[in-house]
ZAMARGU-4260 file (C-alpha; in steps of 0.2 Angstrom, whole numbers, plus 5000, padded with zeros to 4 digits):
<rodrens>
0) 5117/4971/5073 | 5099/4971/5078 | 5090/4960/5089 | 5080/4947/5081 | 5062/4948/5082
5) 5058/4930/5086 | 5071/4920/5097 | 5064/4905/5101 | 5077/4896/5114 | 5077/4877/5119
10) 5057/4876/5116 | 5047/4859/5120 | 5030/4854/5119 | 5023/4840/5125 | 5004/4837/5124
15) 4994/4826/5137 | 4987/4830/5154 | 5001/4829/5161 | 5012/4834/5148 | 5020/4817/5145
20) 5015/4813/5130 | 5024/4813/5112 | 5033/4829/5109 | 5026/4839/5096 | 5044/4851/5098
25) 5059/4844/5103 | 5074/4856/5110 | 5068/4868/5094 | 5081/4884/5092 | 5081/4898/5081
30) 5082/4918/5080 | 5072/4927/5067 | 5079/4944/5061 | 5068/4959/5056 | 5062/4958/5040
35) 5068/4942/5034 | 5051/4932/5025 | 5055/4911/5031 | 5048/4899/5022 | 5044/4884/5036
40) 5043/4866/5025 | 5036/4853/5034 | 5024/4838/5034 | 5007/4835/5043 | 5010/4832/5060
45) 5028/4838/5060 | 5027/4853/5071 | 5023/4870/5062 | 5007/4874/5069 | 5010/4871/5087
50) 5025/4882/5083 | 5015/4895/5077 | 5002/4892/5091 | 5016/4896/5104 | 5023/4909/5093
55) 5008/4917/5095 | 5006/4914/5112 | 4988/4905/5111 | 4997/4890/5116 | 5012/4888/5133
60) 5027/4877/5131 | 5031/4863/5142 | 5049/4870/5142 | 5060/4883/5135 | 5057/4901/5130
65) 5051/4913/5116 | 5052/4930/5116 | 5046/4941/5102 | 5055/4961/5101 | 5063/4956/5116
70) 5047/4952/5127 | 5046/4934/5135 | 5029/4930/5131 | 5028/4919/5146 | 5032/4934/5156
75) 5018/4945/5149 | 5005/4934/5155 | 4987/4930/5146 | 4981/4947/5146 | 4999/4954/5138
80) 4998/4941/5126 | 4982/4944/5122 | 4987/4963/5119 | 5003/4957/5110 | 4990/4950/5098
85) 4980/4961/5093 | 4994/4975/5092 | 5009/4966/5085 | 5004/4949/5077 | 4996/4947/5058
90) 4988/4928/5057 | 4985/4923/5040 | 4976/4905/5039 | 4974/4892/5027 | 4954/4891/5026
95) 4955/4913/5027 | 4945/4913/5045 | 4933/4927/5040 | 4918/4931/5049 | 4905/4926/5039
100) 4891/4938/5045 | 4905/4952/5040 | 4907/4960/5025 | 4927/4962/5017 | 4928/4979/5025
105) 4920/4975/5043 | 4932/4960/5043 | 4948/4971/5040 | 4942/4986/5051 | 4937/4974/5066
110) 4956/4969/5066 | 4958/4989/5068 | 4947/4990/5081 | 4954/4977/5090 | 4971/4984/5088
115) 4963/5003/5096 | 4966/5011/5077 | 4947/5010/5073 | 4950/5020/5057 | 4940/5017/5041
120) 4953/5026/5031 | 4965/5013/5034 | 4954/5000/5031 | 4947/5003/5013 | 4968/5008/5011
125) 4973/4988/5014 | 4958/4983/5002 | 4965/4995/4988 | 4983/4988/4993 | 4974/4970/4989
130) 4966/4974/4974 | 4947/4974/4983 | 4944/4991/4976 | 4923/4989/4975 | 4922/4975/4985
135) 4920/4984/5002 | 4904/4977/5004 | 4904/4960/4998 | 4902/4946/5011 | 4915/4932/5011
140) 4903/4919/5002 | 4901/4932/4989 | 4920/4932/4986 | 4931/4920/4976 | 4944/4909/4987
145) 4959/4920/4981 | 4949/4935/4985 | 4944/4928/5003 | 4962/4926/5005 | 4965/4943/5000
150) 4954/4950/5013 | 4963/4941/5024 | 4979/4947/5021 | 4973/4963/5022 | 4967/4960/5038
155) 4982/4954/5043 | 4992/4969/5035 | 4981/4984/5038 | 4990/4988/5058 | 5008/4987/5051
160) 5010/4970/5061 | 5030/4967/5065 | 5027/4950/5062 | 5015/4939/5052 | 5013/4920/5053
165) 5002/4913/5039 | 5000/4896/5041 | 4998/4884/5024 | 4991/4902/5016 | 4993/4894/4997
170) 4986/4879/5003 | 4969/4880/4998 | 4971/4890/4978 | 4977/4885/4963 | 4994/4888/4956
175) 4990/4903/4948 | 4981/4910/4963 | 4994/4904/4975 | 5008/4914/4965 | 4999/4930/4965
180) 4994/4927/4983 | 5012/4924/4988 | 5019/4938/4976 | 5004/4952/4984 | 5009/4945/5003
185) 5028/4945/5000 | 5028/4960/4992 | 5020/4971/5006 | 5028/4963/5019 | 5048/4969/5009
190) 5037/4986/5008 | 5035/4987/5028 | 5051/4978/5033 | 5037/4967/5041 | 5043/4946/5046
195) 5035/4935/5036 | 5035/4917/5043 | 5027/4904/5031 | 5021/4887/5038 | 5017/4875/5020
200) 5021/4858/5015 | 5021/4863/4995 | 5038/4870/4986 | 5028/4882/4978 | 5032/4895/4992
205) 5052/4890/4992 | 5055/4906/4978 | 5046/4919/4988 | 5058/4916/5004 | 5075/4923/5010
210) 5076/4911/5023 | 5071/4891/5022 | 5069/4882/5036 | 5063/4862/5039 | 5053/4855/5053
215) 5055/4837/5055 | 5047/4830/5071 | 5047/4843/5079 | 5065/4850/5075 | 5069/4864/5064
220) 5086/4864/5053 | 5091/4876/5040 | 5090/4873/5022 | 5102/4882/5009 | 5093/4881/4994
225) 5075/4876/4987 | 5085/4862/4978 | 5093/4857/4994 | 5074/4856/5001 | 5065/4848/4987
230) 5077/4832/4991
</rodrens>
């Protein structure tokens, strides 16, 4: 069997200066396997984004350990997190986190650039993939919000990440926008065999998931089924 991509082993974090405070993550466990796209339901304030912060290696635990394709992220360092970021890690936000002075290509290829793979090819590729065709040149305030989150996804997609965290990535479109935003991001990610974890608080995202998983203060259980969650 293969290793999981995420394993995430006894993790903590407290905040305050000296760590004492509240625990946003209490003893959290869990292994991740390639591929799998995890829906993570959780309230405001019930963990996920510092989760994700730590995932992602912007943010250090105050105790336990995570290590992404076998790599302790602790032992890597700031600069080998930093690289593990730009090469590995897709980050898909809820308010899209585009560069306003950019347009829709110069956002994705940026990402590219980052990543050492400064190729334009690849770049107006992911648009197409998105449905953007046309809309190379458009600036983020010319776009509509699905669209920005489009962009978005395509920045996050565009250097085959092996894994993607988007964090509330419905949260800010309508129903109709949020399903085909879900069905687009999903959908690639199946195609790339690329993990998929999904931070929301809405059910909306339960269908597109073969994994549920709920954070309650700061704890993560496994769910079986959307009903199971929607109780």
């Amino acid at each position: 069997m293969a290793d999981p991509v995420i394993r995430i082993m006894d993790l903590w974090k407290n905040y305050g200066g000296d760590g004492s405070g509240a625990p946003a993550l209490r003893g959290t466990s869990i292994e991740i396997k390639k591929g799998e796209i995890v829906a993570l339901f959780g309230k405001s304030g019930s963990g996920k984004s510092t989760l994700f912060n730590l995932i992602a290696g912007l943010d250090r635990p105050t105790k336990g350990r995570i290590e992404v394709e076998g790599q302790d992220l602790e032992v890597l360092g700031d600069r080998g997190r930093t690289t593990f970021r730009r090469m590995k890690l897709g980050f898909i936000f809820q308010f899209f986190n585009l560069l306003p002075t950019l347009t829709a290509f110069e956002n994705i290829f940026l990402s590219l650039e980052l990543a050492n793979r400064a190729e334009p090819d690849l770049a107006l590729k992911a648009l197409k993939e998105v449905g953007l065709e046309g809309k190379e040149e458009r600036f983020p305030n010319e776009l509509s919000g699905g669209e920005q989150q489009r962009v978005a996804i395509a920045r996050a997609i565009v250097k085959r990440p092996s894994l993607i965290l988007a964090d509330e990535p419905t949260g800010n479109l309508d129903t109709v926008t949020g399903n085909q935003i879900l069905e687009l991001l999903t959908q690639r990610c199946h195609e790339s065999e690329t993990t998929l974890i999904m931070a929301t608080h809405t059910p909306l995202t339960c269908r597109y998931a073969t994994r549920i998983l709920r954070m309650v203060d700061g704890i993560i259980t496994e769910e079986t089924s959307c009903e199971e969650m929607a109780r």
